[in-house]
C-alpha positions in Angstrom: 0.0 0.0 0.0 1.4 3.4 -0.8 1.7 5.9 2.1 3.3 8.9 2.5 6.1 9.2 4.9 5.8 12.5 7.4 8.4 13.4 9.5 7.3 17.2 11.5 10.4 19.2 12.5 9.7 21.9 14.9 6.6 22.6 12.9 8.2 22.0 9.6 6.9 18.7 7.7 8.9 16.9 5.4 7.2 14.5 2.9 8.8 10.8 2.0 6.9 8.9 -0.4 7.4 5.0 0.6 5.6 1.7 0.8 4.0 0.3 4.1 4.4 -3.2 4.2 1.2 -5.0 5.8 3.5 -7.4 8.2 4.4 -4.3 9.6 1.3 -2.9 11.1 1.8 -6.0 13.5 5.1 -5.7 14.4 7.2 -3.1 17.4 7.2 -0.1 15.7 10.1 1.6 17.3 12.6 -0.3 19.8 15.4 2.4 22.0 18.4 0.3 23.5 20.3 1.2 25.5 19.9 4.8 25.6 22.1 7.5 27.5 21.9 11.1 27.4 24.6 13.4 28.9 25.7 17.0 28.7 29.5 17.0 29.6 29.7 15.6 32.8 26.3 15.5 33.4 23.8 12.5 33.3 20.5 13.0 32.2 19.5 9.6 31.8 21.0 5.7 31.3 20.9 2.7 30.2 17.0 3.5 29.0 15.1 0.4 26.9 11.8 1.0 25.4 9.8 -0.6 22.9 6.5 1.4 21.1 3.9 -1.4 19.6 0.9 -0.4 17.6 -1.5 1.2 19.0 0.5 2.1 22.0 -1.2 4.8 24.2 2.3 6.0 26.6 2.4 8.5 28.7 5.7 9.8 29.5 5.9 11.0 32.6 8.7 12.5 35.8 9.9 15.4 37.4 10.8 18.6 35.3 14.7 18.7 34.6 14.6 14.6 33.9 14.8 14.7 30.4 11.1 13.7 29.3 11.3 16.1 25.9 15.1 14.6 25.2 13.6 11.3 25.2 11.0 12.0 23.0 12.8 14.0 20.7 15.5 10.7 20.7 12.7 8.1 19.7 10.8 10.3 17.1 14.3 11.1 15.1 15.2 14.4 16.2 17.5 14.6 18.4 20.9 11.6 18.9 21.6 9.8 22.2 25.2 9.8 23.7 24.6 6.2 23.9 22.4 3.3 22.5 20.5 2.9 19.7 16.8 3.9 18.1 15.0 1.1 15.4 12.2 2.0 13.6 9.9 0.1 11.1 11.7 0.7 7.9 8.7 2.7 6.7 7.2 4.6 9.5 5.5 7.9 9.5 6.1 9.6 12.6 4.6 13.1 13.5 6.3 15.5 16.3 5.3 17.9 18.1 7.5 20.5 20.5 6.4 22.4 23.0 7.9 25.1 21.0 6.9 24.6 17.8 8.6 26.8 14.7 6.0 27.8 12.2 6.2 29.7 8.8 5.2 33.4 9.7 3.6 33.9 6.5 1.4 30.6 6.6 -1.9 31.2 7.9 -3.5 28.5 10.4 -5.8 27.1 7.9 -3.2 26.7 5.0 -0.5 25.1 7.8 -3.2 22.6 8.4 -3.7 21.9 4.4 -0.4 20.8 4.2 -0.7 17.6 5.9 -2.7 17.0 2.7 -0.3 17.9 0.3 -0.7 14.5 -1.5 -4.5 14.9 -1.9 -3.7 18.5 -3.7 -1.6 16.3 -5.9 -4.2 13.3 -6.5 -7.0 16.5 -6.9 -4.6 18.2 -9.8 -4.0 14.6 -11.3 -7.9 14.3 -11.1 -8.5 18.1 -12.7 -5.7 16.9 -15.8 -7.7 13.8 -16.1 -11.3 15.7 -16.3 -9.7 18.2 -18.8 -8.3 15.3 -21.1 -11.9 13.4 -21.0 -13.4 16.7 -22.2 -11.4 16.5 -25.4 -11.3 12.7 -25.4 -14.5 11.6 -23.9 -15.0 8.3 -25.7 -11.8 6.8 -24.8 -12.2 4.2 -22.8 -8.7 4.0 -21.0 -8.7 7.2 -20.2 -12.7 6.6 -18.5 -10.8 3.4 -16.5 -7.9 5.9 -15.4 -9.9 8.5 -14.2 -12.7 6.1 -12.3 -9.4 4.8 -10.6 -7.8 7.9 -9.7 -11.4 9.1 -8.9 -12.0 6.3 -6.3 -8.3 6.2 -4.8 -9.2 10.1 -4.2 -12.0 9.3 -2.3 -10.7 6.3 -0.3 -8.5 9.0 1.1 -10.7 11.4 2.3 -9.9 13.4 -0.9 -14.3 14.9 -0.4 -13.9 15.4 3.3 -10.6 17.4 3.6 -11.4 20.3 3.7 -13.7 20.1 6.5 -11.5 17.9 8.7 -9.2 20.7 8.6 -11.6 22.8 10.0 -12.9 19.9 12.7 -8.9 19.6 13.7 -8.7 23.7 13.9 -11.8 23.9 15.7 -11.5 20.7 17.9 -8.1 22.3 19.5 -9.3 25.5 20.1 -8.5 28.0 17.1 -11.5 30.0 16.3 -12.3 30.5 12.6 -11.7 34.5 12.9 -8.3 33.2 12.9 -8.5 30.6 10.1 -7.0 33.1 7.6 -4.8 35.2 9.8 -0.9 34.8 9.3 0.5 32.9 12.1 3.0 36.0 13.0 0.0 37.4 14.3 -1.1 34.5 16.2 0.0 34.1 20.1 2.2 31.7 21.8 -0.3 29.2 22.4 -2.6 30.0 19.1 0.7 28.8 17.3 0.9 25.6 19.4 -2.5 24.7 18.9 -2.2 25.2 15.2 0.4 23.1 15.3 -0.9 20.2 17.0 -4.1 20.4 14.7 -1.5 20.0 11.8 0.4 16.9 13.4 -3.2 15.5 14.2 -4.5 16.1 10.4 -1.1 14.1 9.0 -2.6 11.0 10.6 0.6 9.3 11.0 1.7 5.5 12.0 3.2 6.9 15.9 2.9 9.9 17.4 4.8 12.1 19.5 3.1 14.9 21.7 5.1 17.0 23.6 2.8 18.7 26.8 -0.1 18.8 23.8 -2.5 20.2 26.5 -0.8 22.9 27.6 -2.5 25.5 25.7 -6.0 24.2 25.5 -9.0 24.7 27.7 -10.7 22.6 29.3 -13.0 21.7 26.1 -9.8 21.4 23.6 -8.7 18.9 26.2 -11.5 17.1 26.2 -11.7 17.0 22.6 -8.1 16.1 22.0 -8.8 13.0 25.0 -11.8 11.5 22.4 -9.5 12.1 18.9 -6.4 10.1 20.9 -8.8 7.4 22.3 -10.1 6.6 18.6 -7.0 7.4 17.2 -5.6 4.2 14.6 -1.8 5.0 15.2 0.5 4.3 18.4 1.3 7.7 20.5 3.5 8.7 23.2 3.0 11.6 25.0 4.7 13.6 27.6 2.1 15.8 30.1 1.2 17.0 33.4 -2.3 16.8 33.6 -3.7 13.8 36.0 -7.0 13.8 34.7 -5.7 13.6 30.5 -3.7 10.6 31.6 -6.3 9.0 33.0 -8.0 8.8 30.3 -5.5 8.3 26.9 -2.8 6.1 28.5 -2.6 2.8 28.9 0.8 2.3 29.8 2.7 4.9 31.8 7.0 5.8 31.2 8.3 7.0 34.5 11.4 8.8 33.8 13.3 9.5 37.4 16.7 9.6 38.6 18.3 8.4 35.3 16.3 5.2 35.0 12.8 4.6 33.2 10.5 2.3 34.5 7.1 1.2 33.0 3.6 0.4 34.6 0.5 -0.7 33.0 -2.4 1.3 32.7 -3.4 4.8 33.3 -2.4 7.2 36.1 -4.3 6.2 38.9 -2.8 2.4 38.6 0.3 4.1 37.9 0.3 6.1 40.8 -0.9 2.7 43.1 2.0 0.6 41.2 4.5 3.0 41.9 3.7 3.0 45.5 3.5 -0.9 45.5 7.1 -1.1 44.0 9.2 1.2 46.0 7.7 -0.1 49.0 8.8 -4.1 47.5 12.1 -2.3 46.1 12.7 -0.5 49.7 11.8 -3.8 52.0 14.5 -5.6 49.4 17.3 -2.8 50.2 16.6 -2.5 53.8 16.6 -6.9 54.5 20.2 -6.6 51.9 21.6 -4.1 54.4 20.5 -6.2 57.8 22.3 -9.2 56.0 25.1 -7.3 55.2 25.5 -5.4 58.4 25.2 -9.1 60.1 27.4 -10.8 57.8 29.9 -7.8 58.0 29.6 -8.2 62.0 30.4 -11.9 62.0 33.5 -11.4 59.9 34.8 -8.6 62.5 34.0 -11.1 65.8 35.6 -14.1 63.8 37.7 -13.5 61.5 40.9 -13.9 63.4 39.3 -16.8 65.7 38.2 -20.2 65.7 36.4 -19.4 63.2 38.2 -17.9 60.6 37.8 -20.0 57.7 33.8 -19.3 58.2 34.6 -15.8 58.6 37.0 -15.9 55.6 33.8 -17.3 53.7 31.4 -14.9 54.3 33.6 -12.6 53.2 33.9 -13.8 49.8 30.0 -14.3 49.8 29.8 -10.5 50.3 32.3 -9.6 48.0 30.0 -11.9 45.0 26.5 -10.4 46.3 25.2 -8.6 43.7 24.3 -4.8 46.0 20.8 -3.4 45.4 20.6 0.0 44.3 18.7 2.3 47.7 15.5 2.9 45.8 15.3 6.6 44.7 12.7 9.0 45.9 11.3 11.8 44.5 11.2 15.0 47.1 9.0 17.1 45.9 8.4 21.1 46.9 7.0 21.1 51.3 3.9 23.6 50.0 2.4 25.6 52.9 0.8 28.1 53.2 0.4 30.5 56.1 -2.7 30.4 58.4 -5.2 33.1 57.2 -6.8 35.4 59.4 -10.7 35.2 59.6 -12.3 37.5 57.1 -15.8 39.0 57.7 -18.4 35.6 56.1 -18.9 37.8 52.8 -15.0 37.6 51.3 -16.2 39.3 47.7 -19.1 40.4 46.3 -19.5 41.7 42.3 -22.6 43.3 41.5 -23.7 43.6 37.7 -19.6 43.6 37.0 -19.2 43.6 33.4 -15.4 43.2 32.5 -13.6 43.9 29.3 -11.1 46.5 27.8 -13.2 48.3 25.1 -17.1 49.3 26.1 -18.5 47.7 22.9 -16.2 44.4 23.2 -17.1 43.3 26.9 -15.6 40.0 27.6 -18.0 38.5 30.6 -20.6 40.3 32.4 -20.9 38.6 36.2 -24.5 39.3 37.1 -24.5 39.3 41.1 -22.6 36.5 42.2 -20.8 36.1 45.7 -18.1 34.5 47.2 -17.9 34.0 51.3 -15.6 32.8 53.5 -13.6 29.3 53.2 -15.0 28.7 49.7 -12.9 27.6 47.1 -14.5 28.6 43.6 -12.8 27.7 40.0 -13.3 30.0 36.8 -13.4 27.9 34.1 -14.6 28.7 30.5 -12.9 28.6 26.9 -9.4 30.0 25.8 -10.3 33.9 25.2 -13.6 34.2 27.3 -12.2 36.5 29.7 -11.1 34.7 33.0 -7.7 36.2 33.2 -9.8 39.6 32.3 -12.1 38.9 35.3 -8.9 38.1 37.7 -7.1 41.2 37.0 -10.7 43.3 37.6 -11.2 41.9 41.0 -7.4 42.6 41.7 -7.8 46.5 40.3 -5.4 45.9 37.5 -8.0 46.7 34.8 -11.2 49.2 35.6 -14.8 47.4 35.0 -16.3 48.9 32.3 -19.5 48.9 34.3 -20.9 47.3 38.0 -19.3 47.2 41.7 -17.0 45.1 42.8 -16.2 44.7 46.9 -14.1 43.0 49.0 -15.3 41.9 52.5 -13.3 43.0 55.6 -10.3 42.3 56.4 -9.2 40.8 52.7 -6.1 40.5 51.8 -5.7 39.5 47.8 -2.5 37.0 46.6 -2.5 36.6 42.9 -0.6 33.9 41.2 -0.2 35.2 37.4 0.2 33.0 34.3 2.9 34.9 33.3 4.5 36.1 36.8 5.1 39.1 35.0 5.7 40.7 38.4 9.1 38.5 39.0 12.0 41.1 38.4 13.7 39.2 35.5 17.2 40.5 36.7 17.0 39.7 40.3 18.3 36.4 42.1 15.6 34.0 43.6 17.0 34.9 47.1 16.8 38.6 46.4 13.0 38.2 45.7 12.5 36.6 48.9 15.0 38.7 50.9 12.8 41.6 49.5 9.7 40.5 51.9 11.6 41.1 55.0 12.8 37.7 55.7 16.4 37.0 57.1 18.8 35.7 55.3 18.7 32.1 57.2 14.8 32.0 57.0 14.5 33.2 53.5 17.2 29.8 52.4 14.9 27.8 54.8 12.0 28.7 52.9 13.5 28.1 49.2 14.2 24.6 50.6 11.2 24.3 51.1 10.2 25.0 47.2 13.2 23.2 46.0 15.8 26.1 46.2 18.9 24.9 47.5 23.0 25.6 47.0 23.2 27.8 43.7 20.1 27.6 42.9 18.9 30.5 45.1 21.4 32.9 43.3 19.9 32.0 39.8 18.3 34.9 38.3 14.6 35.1 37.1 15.2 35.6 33.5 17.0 31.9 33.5 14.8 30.3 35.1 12.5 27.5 33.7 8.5 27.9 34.1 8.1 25.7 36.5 10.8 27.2 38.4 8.8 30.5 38.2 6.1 29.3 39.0 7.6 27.8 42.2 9.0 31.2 43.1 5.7 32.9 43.0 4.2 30.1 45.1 7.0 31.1 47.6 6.2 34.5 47.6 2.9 33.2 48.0 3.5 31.4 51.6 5.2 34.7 53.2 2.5 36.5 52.8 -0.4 37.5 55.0 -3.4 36.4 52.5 -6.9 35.5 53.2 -8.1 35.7 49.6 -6.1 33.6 46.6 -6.6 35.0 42.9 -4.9 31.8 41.4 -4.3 31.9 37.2 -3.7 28.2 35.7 -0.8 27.8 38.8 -0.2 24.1 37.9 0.4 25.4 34.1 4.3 24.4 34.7 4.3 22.3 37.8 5.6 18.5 37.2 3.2 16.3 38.4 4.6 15.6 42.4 4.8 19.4 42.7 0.9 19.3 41.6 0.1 16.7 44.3 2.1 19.2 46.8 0.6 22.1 45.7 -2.8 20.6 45.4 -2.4 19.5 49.4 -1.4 23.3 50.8 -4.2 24.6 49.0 -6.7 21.7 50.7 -5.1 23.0 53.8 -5.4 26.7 53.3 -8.0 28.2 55.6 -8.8 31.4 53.8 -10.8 31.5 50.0 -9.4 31.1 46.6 -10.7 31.9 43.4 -8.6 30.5 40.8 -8.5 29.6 36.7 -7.5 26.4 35.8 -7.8 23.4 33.2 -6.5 21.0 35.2 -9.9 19.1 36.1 -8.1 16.9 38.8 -7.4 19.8 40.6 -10.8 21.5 40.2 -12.4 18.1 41.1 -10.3 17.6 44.2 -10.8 21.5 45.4 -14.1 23.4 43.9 -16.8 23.8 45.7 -18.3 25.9 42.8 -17.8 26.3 39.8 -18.1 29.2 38.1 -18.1 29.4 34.1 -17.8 31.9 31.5 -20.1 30.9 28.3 -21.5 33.2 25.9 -20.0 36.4 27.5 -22.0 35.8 30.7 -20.9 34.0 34.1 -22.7 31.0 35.5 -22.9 29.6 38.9 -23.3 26.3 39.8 -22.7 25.6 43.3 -22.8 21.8 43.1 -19.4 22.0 41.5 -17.8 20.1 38.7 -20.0 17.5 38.4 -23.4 19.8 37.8 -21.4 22.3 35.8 -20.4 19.3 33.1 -23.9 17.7 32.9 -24.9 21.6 32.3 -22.8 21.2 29.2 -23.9 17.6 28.4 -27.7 18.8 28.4 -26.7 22.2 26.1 -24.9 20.0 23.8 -28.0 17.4 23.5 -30.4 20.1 23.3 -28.8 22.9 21.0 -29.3 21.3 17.6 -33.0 21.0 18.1 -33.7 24.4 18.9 -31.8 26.0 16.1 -34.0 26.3 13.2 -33.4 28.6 10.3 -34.6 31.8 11.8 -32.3 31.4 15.0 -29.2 29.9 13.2 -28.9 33.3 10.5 -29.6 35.2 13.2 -26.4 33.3 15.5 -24.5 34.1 12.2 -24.9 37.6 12.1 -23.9 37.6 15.9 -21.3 35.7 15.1 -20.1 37.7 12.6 -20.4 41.4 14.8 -18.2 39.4 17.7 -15.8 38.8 15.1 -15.5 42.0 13.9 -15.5 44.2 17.3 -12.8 41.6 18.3 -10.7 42.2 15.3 -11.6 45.9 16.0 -10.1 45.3 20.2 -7.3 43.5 18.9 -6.4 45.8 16.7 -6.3 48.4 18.9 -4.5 46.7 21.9 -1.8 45.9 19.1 -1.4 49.5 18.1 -1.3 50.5 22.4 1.5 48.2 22.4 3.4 49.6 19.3 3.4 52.9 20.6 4.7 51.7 24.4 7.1 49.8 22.5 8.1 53.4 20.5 7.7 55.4 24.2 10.0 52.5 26.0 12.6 52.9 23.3 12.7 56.9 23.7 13.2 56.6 27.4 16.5 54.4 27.0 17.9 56.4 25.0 17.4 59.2 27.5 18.5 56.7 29.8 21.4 56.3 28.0 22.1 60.0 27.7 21.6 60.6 31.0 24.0 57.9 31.9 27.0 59.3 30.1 26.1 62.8 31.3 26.5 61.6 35.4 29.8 59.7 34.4 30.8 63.2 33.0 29.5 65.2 35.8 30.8 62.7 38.2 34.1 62.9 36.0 34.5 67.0 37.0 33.5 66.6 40.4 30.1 69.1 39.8 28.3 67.3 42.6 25.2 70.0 41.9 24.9 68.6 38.4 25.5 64.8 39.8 22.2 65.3 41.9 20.6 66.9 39.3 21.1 64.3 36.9 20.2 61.4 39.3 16.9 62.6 39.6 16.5 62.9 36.5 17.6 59.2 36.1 15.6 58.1 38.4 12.1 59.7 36.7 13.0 58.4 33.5 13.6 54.8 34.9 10.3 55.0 36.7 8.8 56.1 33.1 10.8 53.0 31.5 9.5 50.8 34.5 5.8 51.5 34.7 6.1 51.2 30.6 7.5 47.6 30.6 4.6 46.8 32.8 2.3 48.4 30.5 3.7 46.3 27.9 3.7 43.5 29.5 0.0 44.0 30.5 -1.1 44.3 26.8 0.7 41.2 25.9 -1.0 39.1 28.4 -4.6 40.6 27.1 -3.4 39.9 23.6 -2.1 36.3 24.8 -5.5 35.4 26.0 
């Protein structure tokens, strides 16, 4: 059977014709001996053997730093071990995706997406020569035979359906189709990984590789992406974070730890019981070793220059031919507390007809009257772009309501955990951040410990840290704190998954409220006591929690095509159509805001720089007159260049959601 061959790149798909042979749908499709990974000195991993058979569902999974995305990377092709060897099925397709992809700025999502069909384009152009030759030759009967096969073979392949599968895949993960013809320049972050994924999705190929695939989706792209991997014909193996995703894709679990891999069968909750099982058979195995040895080591001691000295000389070569067990590794993951909160009044917030947005004729979510008291722990959940972050930063005072009244009960004391931690100084230490709090210097390591902080890692500056590193920072800054009320935004976005369990466990234990944005339903299961969702611009309540809010959705699902006949589905059109348009019309001009910070930023650092070479002349001639002079100056203009960095940065959050 011929089958085209797709190997994705960073984004970039290269095409290999070649022919599948039908033995090897059966066989292990890719087999990794031996593998090591080092940089320099440095172990990542060892001695690693995996094999991936068809229809594999494998989650890969360990703490951050282990070398999850090397290992990937290794078995799909694109990157070499150190050690050991990769064997795949002579004529695999394999499709990859980063967690960073690279796309072609100029491509537009729904063109990026099309070229995982470039071989129907073909067979449709072969079809268009054929139809064109008939015209002019319609009673040859070859030609008829040539084109009927062609004709069928097109459709076989889905050559009728394409088009619209593109669209399902763009859709599906989360790309609105205001965006379908947009260049992907203009596209965020996460618009660009979605993309991305829909295009390594669309290739269909024989395994693939999925590197964090949910971490730009919402809850509904997750859920959509769990059904299309579930029904999915090809083997997969995928590296993630999120408990509840695992759950339900995998049926074999990678645990990459400590330089070794181990595998368990089934999803993460036997995973997780496994585990537990094995360490606990691994550790009784060590602990009986070292009793015999200790013993055996004390009987050579007592006898060996004795009576009984040949027994003792015995045992000593016994010991020196056991075979020493390894002490089972453990994970320590990040000691998450929070400090006690002090009792708030029993209403902690309160918004009242709130409606939030940044332009008045593009709101984002209006709240109605909804109420939060004391103790309650409330997620905000709702698609990509519906306005959660929005809603956070108008309960926080960051952005103005455009309308309503928003008020906070007594004694409230708001921490808010960003998505982007934009409020980390990217130039300052880890220590310094915490230092900066009031904390001595022996309390402030104590506390870094406690969030996995320790030797040089404390002097590490922001800008190199990783994002779950930043994201364990601004938990830390969290815990020293006095904070009855927690504005949380996705704050397991970057955690691995031990750091999740940890974090998930402080927050269980926190005695003040939290409002908080997340995807990750194992959290929200495990915490929410309501749920509160953003659909259609407006905010529901539902105060059974998780479990009401999803059979909410089941029941709109079941009942919306039903009630949309003609009248209603033009009129949800036009609708449709005047969102799109007042958000191109808010994007637009939150892009042009940003421009002209961008212009005002780069005008104050080059008075910055000015000024800077007219101190180290005044400070040159000794004018200590012009000296202060100058350093106030300095000191405005840095302000100016400060508060316009966070301007910046505020714009590119809004235009990242």
């Amino acid at each position: 059977m011929h089958v085209l061959c797709v190997f994705a790149h960073f984004g970039k798909t290269i095409i290999i014709s070649s022919t599948l042979k039908q033995e090897e749908k059966t066989m292990t499709l890719i087999i990794g001996e031996h593998l090591a990974l080092s940089y320099g000195a440095f172990d990542i991993f060892d001695d690693v053997n995996v094999q991936v058979p068809p229809r594999a569902r494998i989650a890969l999974v360990g703490p951050n730093g282990c070398g999850k995305s090397s290992l990937v990377r290794i078995l799909a092709g694109e990157q070499t071990p150190t050690r050991g060897r990769v064997n795949r099925a002579r004529t695999l397709r394999i499709g990859y995706l980063p967690q960073l992809p690279d796309l072609p700025p100029d491509e537009t999502p729904l063109g990026y997406v099309r070229r995982a069909f470039a071989h129907l384009d073909e067979q449709a152009a072969r079809l268009r020569l054929l139809e064109q030759a008939l015209a002019e030759r319609p009673d040859d009967d070859a030609l008829l035979t040539t084109y009927a096969e062609a004709q069928a073979a097109f459709e076989a392949a889905g050559g009728y359906t394409y088009e619209a599968r593109i669209r399902h895949m763009l859709l599906g993960v989360g790309v609105p189709e205001t965006l379908f013809d947009t260049p992907l320049a203009h596209l965020s972050g996460g618009q660009q990984t979605r993309v991305a994924l829909a295009h390594v999705l669309a290739a269909a190929p024989d395994v693939l590789f999925l590197d964090e695939p949910t971490n730009h989706l919402d809850v509904d792209g997750v859920e959509w992406l769990e059904t299309f991997l579930t029904a999915y014909e090809g083997a997969l193996v995928f590296v993630a974070h999120d408990r509840a995703f695992i759950d339900a894709v995998a049926t074999t679990v990678w645990e990459l730890s400590h330089g070794r891999l181990r595998e368990y069968k089934g999803n993460y909750s036997a995973y997780v019981r496994q585990r537990a099982e094995a360490l606990a058979r691994e550790q009784a195995a060590y602990e009986r070793q070292q009793a015999e040895i200790a013993r055996t080591e004390a009987f050579i001691r007592r006898y060996i220059a004795g009576q009984k000295s040949k027994q003792a000389r015995g045992r000593r070569k016994q010991l020196e031919r056991m075979q020493r067990l390894d002490r089972p590794p453990t994970y320590r993951p990040p000691r998450l507390r929070l400090p006690p909160a002090e009792r708030t009044g029993d209403m902690v917030l309160e918004l009242n007809d709130v409606v939030a947005g940044y332009a008045p004729d593009a709101p984002l979510v209006r709240t109605g009257v909804q109420r939060i008291t004391r103790g309650e722990r409330v997620a905000l959940v709702g698609p990509n772009g519906s306005g959660k972050t929005t809603l956070l930063r108008t309960i926080l005072g960051e952005v103005p309501p455009l309308s309503g009244r928003i008020r906070l009960g007594a004694k409230v004391r708001i921490g808010y955990f960003a998505q982007t931690h934009a409020h980390l100084r990217p130039d300052e230490t880890v220590l310094a951040h915490i230092l900066h709090e009031g904390l001595t210097y022996e309390a402030a390591r104590a506390l870094l410990a406690r969030y996995l902080f320790v030797g040089d890692a404390i002097e590490k500056r922001v800008s190199d840290l990783s994002g779950g590193e930043r994201a364990r920072l601004a938990l830390a800054l969290l815990a020293v704190q006095n904070i009855t009320l927690l504005l949380l935004d996705e704050p397991t976005n970057h955690l691995d998954i031990p750091s999740q369990e940890a974090f998930q466990a402080a927050l269980e234990d926190f005695e003040g409220t939290i409002l908080f944005v997340s995807h990750d339903r194992y959290l929200i299961e495990a915490l929410a006591d309501q749920v509160w969702a953003i659909a259609d611009g407006q905010l529901w309540q539902f105060e059974d929690g998780w479990p009401a809010y999803r059979a909410w959705l089941r029941e709109q699902a079941r009942t919306a095509p039903t009630e949309r006949d003609g009248a209603a589905e033009y009129e949800a059109r036009k609708a449709a159509r005047r969102a799109a348009e007042r958000e191109r019309r808010a994007r637009r001009r939150l892009e042009e805001a940003q421009a002209a910070v961008e212009t005002r930023m780069a005008a104050l650092e080059e008075e910055l720089a000015a000024l800077s070479a007219a101190l180290a002349a005044a400070s040159e001639q000794g004018d200590a007159e012009a000296v202060a002079r100058l350093g106030e100056e300095y000191a405005v203009v840095q302000a100016a260049l400060h508060a316009a960095e966070e301007e910046w940065l505020r714009l590119a959050e809004t235009l990242e959601e």
